[in-house]
Every structure is written in structure tokens, then in C-alpha cells.
C-alpha positions as CSV (number, residue, x, y, z in Angstrom):
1,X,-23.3,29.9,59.5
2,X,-24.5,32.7,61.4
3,X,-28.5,32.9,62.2
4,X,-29.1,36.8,60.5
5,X,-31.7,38.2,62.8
6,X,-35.7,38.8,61.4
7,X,-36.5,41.1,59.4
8,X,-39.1,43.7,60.4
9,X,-40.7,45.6,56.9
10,X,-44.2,47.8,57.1
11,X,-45.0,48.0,53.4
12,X,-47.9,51.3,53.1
13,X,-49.7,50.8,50.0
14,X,-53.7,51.3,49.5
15,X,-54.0,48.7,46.9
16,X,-54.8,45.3,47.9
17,X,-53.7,44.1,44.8
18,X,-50.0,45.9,44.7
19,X,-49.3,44.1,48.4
20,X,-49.6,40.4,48.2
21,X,-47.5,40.3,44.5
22,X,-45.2,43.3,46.4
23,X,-44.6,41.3,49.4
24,X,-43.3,37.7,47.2
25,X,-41.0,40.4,45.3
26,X,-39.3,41.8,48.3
27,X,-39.5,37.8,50.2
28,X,-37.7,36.5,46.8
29,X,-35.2,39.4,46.7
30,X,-34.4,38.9,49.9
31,X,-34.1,35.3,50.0
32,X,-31.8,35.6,47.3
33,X,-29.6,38.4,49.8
34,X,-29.8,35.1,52.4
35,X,-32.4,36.7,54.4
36,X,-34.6,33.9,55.2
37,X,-36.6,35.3,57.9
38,X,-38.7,38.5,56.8
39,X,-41.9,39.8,58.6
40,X,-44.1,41.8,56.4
41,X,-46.4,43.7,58.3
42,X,-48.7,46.2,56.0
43,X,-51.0,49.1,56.4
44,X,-53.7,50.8,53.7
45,X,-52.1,53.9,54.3
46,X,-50.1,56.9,56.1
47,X,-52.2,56.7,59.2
48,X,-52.2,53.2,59.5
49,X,-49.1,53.0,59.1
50,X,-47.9,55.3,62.0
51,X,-50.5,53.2,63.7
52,X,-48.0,50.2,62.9
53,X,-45.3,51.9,64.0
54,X,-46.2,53.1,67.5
55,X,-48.3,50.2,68.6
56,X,-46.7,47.8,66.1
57,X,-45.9,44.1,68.5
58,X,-42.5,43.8,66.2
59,X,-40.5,46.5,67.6
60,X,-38.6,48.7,65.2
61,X,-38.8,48.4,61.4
62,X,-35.4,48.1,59.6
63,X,-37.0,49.1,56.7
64,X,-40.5,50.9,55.5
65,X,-41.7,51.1,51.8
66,X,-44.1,53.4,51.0
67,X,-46.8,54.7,48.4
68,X,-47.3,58.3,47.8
69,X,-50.7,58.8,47.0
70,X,-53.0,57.5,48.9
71,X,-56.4,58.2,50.9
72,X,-56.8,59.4,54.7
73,X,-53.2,60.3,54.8
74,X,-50.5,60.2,52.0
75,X,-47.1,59.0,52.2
76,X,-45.5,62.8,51.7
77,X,-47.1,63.5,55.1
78,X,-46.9,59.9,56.3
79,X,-43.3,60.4,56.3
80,X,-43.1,64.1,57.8
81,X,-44.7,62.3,60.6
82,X,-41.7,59.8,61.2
83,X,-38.9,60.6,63.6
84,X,-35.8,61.3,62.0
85,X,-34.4,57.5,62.9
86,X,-37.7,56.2,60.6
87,X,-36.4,58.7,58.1
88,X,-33.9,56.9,57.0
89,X,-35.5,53.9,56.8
90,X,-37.9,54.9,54.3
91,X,-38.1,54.0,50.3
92,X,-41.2,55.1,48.2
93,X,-42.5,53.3,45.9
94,X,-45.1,55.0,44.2
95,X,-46.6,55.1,40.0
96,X,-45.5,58.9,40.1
97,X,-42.2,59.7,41.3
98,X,-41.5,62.7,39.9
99,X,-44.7,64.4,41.4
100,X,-42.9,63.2,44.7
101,X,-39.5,63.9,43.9
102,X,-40.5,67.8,43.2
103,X,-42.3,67.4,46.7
104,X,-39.5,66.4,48.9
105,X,-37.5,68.9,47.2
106,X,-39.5,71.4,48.8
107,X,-39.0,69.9,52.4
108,X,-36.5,72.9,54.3
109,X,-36.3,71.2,57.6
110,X,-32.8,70.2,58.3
111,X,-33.9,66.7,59.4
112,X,-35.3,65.4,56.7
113,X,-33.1,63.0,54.5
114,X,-34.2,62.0,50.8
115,X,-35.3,58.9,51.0
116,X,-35.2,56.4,47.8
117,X,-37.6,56.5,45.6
118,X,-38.5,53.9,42.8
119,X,-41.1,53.3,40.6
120,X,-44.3,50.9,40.5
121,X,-44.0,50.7,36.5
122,X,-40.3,50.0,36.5
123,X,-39.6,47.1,34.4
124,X,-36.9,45.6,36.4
125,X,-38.5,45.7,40.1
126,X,-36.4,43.2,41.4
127,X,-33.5,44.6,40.6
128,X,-34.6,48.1,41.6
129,X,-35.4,46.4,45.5
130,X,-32.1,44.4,45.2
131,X,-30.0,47.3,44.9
132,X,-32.0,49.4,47.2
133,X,-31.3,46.6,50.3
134,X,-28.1,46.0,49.5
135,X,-27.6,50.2,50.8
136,X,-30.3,50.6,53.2
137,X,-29.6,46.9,54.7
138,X,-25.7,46.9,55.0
């Protein structure tokens, strides 16, 4: 069988508790995809998170999951911030998505692309992230 090559994911969240049980979610889903080799790196928010990205030592992310509201810099402005490529790398996860929904809709530039967004109170989480990697990851 072929080796699949890692997985680089930046997870953005400024609640310590949301990333430990976050990060076994998206390890299990992905496991379950046969993705058996996932880095996780995170950040406490927007600002660390570009931080990540532009000094991060794992090279490109093939995937970034983000919180909306957070302190220092939130993840509306976190993702303005991203080249176009990042862009579309991008899924928020966030406990009020249709504050951010009506955000993004107000986004004009031509560049930016809608990225997912799901919910931190959804009852079926893991199948929420399943059927988000199976399109951002294909």
C-alpha cells in the first residue's frame, strides 16, 4: 500500500480546553480516512497563527481550522490576512456561525472564497470534520 504523505494542520483556537479534545477528533477522523500520519501544530489565535504560517518549520498547511472570536486578532481578520492559496485551505470552527457567516458575506474582494464553516455545539462533530476532509482533502 502506498505511504500517504504527512499531514500538516494549524488548528487557531484561544481555548486550551477546545484543542487537546479538538485535536483527538480530527486524529480519529482521520485515522478512520487512513491518514495515519497527522501533525497538529496550534496557535491561541489570528496573530499566532500567521506567525505559524510564515515561520512555521512544516512547510505548507494542507488544511487550517479556525475560531472566529478570539483575542489579539480574530479569525475574520486572521483569514483576510492569508494569501489566496491559504484561502482555500481554511474551515472555521467557531460557537457562532451565523455572526460569521453574515461577516464573510460582506467580504467584496474578488479573491476571497467562502470557506466552510461548522459549529463548536454541533452534535455530530465527527461527522461534520469527516465530511469536511473528504472535500477539502481529495
Amino acid at each position: 500500500m502506498k505511504q500517504k504523505k504527512t499531514l500538516n494542520i494549524l488548528l487557531v483556537d484561544d481555548t486550551p480546553e477546545i484543542l487537546v479534545p479538538t485535536k483527538i477528533i480530527i486524529r480519529h477522523v482521520l485515522k478512520e480516512l487512513g491518514h495515519y500520519d497527522v501533525n497538529i501544530d496550534t496557535a491561541e489565535n489570528g496573530a499566532a497563527g500567521l506567525e505559524k504560517i510564515s515561520h512555521g518549520s512544516n512547510g505548507s498547511y494542507c488544511l487550517i481550522i479556525s475560531d472566529y472570536q478570539m483575542p489579539v486578532m480574530d479569525g475574520l481578520e486572521f483569514y483576510k490576512r492569508l494569501e489566496p492559496e491559504q484561502q482555500r485551505k481554511v474551515i472555521f470552527r467557531t460557537a457562532t456561525p451565523q455572526n460569521l457567516e453574515a461577516e464573510l458575506s460582506k467580504l467584496e474582494e474578488p479573491h476571497y472564497k467562502a470557506p466552510a464553516v461548522m459549529s463548536k455545539a454541533s452534535p455530530d462533530i465527527i461527522d461534520d470534520f469527516k465530511q469536511l476532509f473528504l472535500k477539502y482533502l481529495s
